[in-house]
N, C-alpha and C positions, 0 to 999 in steps of 0.2 A: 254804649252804656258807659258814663263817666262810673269809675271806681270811688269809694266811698270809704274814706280814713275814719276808724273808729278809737276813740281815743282808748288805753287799756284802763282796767277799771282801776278802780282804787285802793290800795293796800289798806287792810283794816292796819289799825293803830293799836299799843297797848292801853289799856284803860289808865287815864286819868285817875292823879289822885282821888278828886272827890267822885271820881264812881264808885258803888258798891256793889258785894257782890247779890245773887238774886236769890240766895237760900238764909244768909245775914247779911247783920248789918257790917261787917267786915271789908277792910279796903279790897276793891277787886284787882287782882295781879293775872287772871287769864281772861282773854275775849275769845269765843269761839263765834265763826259765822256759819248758818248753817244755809245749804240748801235753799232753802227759799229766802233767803236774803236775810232774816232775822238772824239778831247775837244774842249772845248768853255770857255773863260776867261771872267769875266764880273768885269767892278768896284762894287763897293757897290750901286751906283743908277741902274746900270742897272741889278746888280742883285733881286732886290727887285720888280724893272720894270717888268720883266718878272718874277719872280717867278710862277705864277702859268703856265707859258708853259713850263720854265724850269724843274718841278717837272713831267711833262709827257713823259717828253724826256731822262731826266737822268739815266744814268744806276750807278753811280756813284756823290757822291759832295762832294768835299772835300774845305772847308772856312779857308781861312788866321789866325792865330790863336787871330786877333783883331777884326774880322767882325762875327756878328752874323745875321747872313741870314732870312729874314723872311718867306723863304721858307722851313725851316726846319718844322715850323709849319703845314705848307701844306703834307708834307710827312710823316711826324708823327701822321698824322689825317688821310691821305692815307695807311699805314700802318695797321693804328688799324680797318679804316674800311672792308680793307683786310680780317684781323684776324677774324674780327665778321663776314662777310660773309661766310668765310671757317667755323668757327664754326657752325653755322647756318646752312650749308648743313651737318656736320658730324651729327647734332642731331635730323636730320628729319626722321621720323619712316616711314612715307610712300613713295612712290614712285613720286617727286613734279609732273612726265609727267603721273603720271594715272587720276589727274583729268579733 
C-alpha cells in the first residue's frame, strides 16, 4: 500500500473588513467554525453576548487582530479543566467502576 500525504487543512482567517457580522450590520471582528464546516461572523457585542454558547460550539476562533474576545477566557479555562480531568483519570490506581 503506497502511503498517502494529506495536506493539513486550512486555518480559518480573521474576517475581513468588509464582512459583517450575522446578528448586524456591524464590522465582523470573531469567525467561529463550527463542526460541520460552517462559520458564523459576530461584531465584538455580539461576540462577547454569546461567548459562553459560542465556546461550546466552536471547533475553531479565530479574532480580528484589534478584538480581544472575552471568550477566550472561557476556553482557556475549558481547556485546562480538560487537562486536569484527563490527568486525573491517568493517575487513578484503582479501577473508579469497582466501587
Amino acid at each position: 500500500m503506497t502511503p498517502t500525504l494529506t495536506p493539513p487543512p486550512e486555518a480559518a482567517a480573521p474576517p475581513a473588513a468588509e464582512e459583517r457580522c450575522d446578528r448586524c450590520p456591524a464590522a465582523g471582528k470573531l469567525r467561529i467554525v463550527l463542526a460541520g464546516g460552517g462559520e458564523l461572523i459576530f461584531c465584538g457585542h455580539h461576540a462577547n453576548k454569546f461567548g459562553p454558547e459560542l465556546v461550546k460550539i466552536a471547533v475553531e476562533v479565530v479574532a480580528a487582530p484589534d478584538f480581544a474576545w472575552r471568550g477566550n477566557d472561557l476556553r482557556n479555562n475549558d481547556l485546562r479543566n480538560s487537562d486536569l480531568r484527563n490527568s486525573d483519570l491517568g493517575n487513578q490506581t484503582t479501577d473508579p467502576l469497582s466501587s
